[in-house]
C-alpha positions in Angstrom: 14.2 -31.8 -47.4 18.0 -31.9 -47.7 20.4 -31.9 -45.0 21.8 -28.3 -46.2 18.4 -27.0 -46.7 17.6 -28.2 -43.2 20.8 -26.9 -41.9 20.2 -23.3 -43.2 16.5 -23.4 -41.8 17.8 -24.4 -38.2 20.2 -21.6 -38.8 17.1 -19.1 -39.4 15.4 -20.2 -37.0 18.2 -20.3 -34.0 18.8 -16.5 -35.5 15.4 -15.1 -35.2 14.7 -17.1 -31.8 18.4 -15.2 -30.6 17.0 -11.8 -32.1 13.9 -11.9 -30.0 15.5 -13.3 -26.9 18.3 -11.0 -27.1 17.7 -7.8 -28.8 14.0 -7.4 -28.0 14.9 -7.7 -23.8 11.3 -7.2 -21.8 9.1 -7.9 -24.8 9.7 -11.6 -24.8 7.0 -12.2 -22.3 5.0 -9.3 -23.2 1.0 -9.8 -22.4 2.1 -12.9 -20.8 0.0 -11.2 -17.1 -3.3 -10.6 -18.7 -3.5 -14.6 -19.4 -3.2 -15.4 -16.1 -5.8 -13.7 -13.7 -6.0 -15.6 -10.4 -10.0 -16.4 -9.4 -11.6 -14.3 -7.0 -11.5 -17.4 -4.1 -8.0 -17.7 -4.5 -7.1 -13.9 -4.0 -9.2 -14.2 -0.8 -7.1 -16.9 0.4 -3.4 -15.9 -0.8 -4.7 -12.4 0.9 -5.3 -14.3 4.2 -1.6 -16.7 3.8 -0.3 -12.7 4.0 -1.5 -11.8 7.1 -1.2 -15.2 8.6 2.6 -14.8 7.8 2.6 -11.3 9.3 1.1 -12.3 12.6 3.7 -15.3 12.8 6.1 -13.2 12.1 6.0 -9.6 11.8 4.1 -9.3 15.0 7.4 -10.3 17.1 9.8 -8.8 15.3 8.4 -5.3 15.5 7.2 -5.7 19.0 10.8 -6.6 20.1 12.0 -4.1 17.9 9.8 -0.9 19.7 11.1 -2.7 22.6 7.0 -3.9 24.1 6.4 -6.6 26.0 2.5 -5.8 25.7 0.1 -4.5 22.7 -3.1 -3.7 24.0 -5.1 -1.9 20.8 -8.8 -1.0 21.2 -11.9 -1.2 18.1 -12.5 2.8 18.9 -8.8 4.6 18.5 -10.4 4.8 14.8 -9.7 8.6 14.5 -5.9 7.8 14.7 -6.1 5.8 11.7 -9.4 7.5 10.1 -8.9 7.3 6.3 -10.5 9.8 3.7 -13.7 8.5 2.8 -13.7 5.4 5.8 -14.2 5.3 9.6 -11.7 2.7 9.1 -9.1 1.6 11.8 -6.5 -1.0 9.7 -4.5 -1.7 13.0 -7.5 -3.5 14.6 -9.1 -4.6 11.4 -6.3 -6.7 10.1 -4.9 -8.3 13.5 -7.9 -9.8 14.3 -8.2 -13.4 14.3 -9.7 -14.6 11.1 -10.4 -18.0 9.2 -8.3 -19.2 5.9 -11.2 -17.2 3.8 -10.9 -13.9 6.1 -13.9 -14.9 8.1 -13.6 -12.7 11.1 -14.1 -14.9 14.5 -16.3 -13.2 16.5 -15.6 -12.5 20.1 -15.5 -15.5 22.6 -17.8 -13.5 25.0 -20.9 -12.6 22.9 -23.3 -14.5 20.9 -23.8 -13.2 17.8 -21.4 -14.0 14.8 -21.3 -10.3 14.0 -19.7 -9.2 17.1 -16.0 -8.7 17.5 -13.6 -8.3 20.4 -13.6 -4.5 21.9 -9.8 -5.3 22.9 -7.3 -6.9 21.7 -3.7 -7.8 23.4 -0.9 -9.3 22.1 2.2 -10.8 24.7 5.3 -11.4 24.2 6.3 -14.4 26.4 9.6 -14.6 25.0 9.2 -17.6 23.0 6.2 -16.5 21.0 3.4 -13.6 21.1 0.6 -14.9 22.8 -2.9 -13.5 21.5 -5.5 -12.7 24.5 -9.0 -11.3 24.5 -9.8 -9.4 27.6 -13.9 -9.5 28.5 -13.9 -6.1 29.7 -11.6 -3.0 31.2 -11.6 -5.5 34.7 -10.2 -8.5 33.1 -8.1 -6.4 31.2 -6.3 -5.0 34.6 -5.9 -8.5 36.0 -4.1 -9.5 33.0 -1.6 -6.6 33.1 -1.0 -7.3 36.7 -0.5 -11.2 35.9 2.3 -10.4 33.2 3.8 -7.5 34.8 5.0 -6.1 31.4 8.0 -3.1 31.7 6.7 -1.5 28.1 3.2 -0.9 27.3 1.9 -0.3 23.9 -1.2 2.2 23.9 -2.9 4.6 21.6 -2.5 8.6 23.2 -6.4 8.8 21.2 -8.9 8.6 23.4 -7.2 6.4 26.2 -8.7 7.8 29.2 -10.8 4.2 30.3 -7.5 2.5 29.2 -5.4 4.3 31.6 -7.9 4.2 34.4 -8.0 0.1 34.1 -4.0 -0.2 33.7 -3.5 1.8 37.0 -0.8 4.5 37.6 1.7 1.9 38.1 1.3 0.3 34.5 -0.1 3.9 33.2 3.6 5.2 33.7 5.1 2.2 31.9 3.1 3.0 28.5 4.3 4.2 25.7 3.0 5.6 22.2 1.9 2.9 19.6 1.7 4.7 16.7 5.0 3.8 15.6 3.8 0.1 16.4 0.8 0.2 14.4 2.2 1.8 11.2 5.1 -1.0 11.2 2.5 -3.7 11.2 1.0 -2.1 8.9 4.0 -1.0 6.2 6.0 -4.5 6.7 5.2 -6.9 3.7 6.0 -10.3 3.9 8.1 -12.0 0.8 5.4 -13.7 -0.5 3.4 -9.9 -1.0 6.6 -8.9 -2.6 6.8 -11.7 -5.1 3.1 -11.2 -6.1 3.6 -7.4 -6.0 5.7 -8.3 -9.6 3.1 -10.4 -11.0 0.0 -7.4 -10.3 2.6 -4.7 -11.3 3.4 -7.1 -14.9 -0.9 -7.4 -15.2 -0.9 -3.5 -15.2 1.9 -2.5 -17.5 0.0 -5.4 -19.8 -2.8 -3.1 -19.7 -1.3 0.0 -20.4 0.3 -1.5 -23.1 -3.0 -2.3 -25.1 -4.2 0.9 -23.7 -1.6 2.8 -24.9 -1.6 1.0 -28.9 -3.7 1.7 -32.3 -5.7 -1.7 -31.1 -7.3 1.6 -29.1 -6.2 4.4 -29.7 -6.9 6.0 -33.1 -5.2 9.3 -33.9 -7.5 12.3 -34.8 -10.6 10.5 -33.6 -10.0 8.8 -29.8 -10.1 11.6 -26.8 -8.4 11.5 -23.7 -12.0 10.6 -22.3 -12.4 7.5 -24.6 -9.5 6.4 -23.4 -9.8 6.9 -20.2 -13.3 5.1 -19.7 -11.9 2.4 -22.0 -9.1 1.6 -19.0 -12.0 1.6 -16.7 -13.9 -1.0 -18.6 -11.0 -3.1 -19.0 -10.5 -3.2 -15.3 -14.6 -4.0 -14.7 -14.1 -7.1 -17.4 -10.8 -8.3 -15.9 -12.9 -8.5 -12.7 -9.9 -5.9 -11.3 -10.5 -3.2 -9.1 -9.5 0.2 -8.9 -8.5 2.5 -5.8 -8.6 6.0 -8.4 -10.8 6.7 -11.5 -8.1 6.4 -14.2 -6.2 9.9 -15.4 -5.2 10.5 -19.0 -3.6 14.0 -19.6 -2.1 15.1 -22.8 1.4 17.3 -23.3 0.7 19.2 -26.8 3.5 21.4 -28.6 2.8 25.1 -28.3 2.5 25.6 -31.8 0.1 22.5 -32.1 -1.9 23.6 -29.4 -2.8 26.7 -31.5 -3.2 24.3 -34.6 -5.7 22.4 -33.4 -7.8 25.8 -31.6 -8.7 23.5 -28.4 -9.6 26.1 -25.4 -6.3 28.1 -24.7 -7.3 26.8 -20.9 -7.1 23.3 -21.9 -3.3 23.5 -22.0 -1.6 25.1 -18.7 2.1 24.5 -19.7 1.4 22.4 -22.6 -0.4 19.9 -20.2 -4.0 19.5 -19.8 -5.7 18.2 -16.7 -8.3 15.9 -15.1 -11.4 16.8 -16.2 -10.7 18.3 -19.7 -11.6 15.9 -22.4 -9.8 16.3 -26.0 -9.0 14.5 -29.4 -5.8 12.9 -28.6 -3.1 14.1 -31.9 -0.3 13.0 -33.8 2.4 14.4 -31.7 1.1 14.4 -28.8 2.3 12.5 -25.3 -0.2 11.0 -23.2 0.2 10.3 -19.6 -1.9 7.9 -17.3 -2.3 8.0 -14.1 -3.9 4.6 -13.0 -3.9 1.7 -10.6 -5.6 -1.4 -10.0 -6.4 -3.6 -6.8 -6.1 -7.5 -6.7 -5.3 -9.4 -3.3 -5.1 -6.0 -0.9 -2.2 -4.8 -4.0 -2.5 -1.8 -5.2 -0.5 -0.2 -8.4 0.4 3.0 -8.9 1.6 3.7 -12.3 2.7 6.3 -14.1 3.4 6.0 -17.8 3.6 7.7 -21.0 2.9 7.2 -24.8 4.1 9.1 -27.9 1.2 9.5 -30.9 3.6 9.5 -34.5 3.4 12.1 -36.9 2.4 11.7 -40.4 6.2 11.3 -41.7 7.5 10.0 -38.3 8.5 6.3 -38.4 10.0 6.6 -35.0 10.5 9.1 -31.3 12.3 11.9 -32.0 15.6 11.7 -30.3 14.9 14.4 -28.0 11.8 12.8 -26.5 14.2 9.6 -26.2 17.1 11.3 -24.3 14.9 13.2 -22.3 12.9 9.8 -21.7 16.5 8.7 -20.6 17.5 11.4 -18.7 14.0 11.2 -16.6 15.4 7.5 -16.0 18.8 8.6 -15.1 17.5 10.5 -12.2 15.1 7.9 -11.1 17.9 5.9 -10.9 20.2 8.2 -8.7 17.2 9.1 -6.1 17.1 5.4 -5.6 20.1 6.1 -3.8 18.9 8.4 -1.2 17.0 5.6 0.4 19.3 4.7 3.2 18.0 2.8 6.1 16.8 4.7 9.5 16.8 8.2 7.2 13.0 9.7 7.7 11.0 11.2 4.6 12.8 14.3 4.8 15.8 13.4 5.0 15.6 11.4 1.7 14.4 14.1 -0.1 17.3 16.4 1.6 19.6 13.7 -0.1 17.9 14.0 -3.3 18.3 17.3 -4.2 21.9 17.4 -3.6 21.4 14.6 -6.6 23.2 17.1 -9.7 21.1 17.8 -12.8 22.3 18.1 -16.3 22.0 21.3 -18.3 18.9 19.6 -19.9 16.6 19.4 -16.9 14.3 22.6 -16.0 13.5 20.4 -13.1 13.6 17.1 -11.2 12.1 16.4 -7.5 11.4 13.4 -6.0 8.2 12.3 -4.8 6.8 8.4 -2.9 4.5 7.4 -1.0 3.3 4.0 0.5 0.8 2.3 -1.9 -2.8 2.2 -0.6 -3.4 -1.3 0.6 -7.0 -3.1 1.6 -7.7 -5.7 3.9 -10.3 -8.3 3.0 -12.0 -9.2 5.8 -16.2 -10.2 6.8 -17.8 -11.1 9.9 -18.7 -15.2 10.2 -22.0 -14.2 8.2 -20.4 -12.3 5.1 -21.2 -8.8 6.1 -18.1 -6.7 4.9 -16.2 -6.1 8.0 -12.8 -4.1 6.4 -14.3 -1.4 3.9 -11.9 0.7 2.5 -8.3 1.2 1.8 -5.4 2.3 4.1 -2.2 4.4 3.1 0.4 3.6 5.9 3.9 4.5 6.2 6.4 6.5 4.8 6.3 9.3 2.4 8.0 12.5 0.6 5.8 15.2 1.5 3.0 16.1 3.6 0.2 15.8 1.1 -1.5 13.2 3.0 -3.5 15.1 5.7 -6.5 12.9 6.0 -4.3 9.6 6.6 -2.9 10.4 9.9 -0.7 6.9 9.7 1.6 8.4 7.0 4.5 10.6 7.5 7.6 11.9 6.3 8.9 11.9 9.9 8.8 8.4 10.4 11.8 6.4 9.4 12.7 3.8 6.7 12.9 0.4 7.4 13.3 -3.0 5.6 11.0 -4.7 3.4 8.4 -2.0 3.0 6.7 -0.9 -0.1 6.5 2.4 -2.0 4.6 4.2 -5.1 8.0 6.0 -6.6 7.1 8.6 -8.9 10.0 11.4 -9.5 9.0 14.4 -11.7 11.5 15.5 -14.0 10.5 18.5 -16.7 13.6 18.2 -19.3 14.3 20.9 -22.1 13.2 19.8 -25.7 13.2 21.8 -29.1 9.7 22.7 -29.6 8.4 22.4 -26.6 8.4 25.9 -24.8 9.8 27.0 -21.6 7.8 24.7 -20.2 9.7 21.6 -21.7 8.3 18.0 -21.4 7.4 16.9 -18.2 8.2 12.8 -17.5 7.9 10.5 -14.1 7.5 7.1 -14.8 5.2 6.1 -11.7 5.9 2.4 -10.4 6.1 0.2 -7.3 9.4 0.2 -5.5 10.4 -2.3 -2.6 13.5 -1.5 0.1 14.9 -4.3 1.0 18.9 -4.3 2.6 19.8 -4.3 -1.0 18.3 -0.7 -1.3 15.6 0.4 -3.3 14.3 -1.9 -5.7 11.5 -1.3 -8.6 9.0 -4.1 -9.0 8.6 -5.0 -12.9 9.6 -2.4 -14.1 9.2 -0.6 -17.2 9.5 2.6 -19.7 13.5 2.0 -19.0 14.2 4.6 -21.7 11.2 2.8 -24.1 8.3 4.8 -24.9 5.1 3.5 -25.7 4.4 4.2 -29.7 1.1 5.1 -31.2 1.2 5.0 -34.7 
């Protein structure tokens, strides 16, 4: 080969290479997740490293921050923290002592591996948090008197033995722990926060097969097919799920008559969980999905746009409405200001001004589910279900009495952002095109910041 010939191919080469790194952005590395699934052993143990962390250093931090000098937290204030489907009590579950593997140690005064302490207490001796495991209500009074603490941390549920073994002297010296509990819970460490990135890339990897002709083919796949396949791909990944995936379709009016589905299918051009239909050129379909690896939990949002026959491309309406929906994600970011409560936020939010083109735009988080790994010494599942802790928007979360939009924001706490914004488009109706791209936010004192994310003004294209 001669030296020009050699020159001009480097040329090409250094081009193309340039093209893809530079004008192609977040699909350099795209799929680059789905190659790299850690082994069930390892999650167990990166899980446990989390926790360890938190206890090191969470523990003292938030205990000096409620201003307590002793935790005491009992197996049965499980009602506080009662989750939908669990009798499951997070607070107690994940501060008990446990091996690198999540092995549960069972309590120093009974026999059998299975059992676990009935109390715990945590001290703050100044230096560090001392751990303690009372025997019974007796010791437990001892102890108290021994430390003399001025702030006691108690549950109000069910406290009445509690309060009889601390005394009226201590009694009047306890306070709520509820606020205590939930920032254990909420508070991730920066290791969580790095990984959250890597499970949040895995999913959008997902969604991006999910949402391409590799399975979806126009005229012939339903919302149903699709659906199931996400939930298979999870099952093979060895990934689980918190929700049973949801795939919804937005149809144009006229199209909705075209194609004669049920006129109930579509409520606002949208149809809902539970209606299964051929997905159509033209259509947008939006997933609702998440999946679960090391106690992380995803909770994404994200839409797809089927071509039509002589469409090589989005229409530009769908793209600037695509971009407005991001626009306002982007300035209800700002409304997260530290010490505001849920309310407040969304107080903030709606001041946030709307161009001419929005029907509507509200803001809407809430803290990711998260699960605890943990088993007794003998493998018998000791944490069972998922906890939502935390802050959120709204009061939609009745049955998980740890999450509120009256409790404040703090630092380095984790949050399912999913805005709603319904934006005006020519063909669509009155009721327009409703878009929220769904994905995992962190607050740290730089603000609120997403967690790989993505749909930043790019649909996903069916052809």
């Amino acid at each position: 080969m001669n030296r020009k010939l050699a020159l001009l191919l480097s040329i090409s080469l250094l081009w193309a290479l340039s093209a893809d790194i530079f004008g192609q952005g977040n699909t350099l590395n795209k799929g680059q997740y789905i190659k790299n699934i850690i082994p069930m052993r390892e999650r167990v143990q990166i899980e446990q490293k989390f926790w360890q962390w938190k206890r090191e250093n969470v523990l003292p931090e938030i205990m000096r921050e409620q201003d307590v000098d002793l935790w005491i937290i009992r197996n049965d204030e499980e009602p506080l923290y009662r989750m939908a489907s669990y009798r499951e009590h997070p607070v107690f579950t994940s501060l008990l002592p446990a091996n690198h593997e999540g092995m549960v140690n069972p309590s120093e005064f009974e026999e059998s591996v299975q059992d676990v302490p009935e109390l715990l207490v945590f001290y703050d001796t100044g230096d560090r948090i001392e751990y303690i495991e009372p025997r019974n209500y007796d010791q437990l009074s001892d102890l108290v008197k021994k430390h003399d603490p001025k702030s006691i941390a108690i549950s109000r549920n069910g406290s009445e033995h509690l309060k009889k073994a601390l005394g009226s002297k201590y009694s009047t010296r306890s306070v709520d722990s509820w606020t205590l509990g939930v920032r254990w819970l909420e508070t991730m460490s920066p290791d969580q926060i790095s990984i959250y990135r890597y499970v949040q890339g895995l999913h959008n990897d997902i969604i991006a097969e999910g949402y391409s002709n590799a399975v979806v083919i126009p005229d012939v796949t339903t919302t149903d097919d699709l659906n199931w396949w996400f939930r298979h791909k999870y099952l093979k990944l060895d990934l689980e799920i918190e929700n049973h995936p949801s795939v919804v379709v937005q149809r144009r009016p006229e199209y909705v008559k075209k194609y004669g589905d049920p006129p109930d299918y579509f409520r606002r051009n949208r149809t809902r969980n539970g209606v299964n239909v051929v997905i159509r050129r033209g259509d947008i379909i939006s997933l609702d999905s998440d999946i679960m690896i090391m106690g992380i939990i995803t909770d994404s949002h994200q839409h797809a746009y089927v071509l039509q026959e002589d469409e090589e491309d989005v229409p530009e309406e769908l793209k600037e409405a695509l971009r407005l929906t991001n626009h306002m994600q982007d300035e209800f970011r700002k409304a997260f200001v530290f010490g505001r409560t849920g309310e407040e936020i969304v107080q903030a939010a709606n001041k946030v001004p709307k161009d001419a083109r929005i029907i509507s735009s509200s803001l809407g988080f809430h803290p990711p589910p998260r699960f605890i790994r943990r088993f007794t010494e003998n493998g018998l599942m000791f944490s069972r279900g998922s906890y939502v802790a935390g802050l959120s928007s709204g009061r939609g979360y009745k049955l998980h009495p740890i999450v509120s939009n009256k409790h404040t924001l703090y630092y380095n706490t984790m949050y399912a952002y999913e805005p709603h914004t319904r934006v005006k488009v020519t063909g669509w109706g009155e009721a327009g095109v409703e878009l929220g791209i769904g994905q995992m936010a962190v607050f740290t004192e730089a603000g609120l910041e997403y967690l790989n994310r993505v749909q930043n003004n790019t649909w996903h294209v069916i052809k």
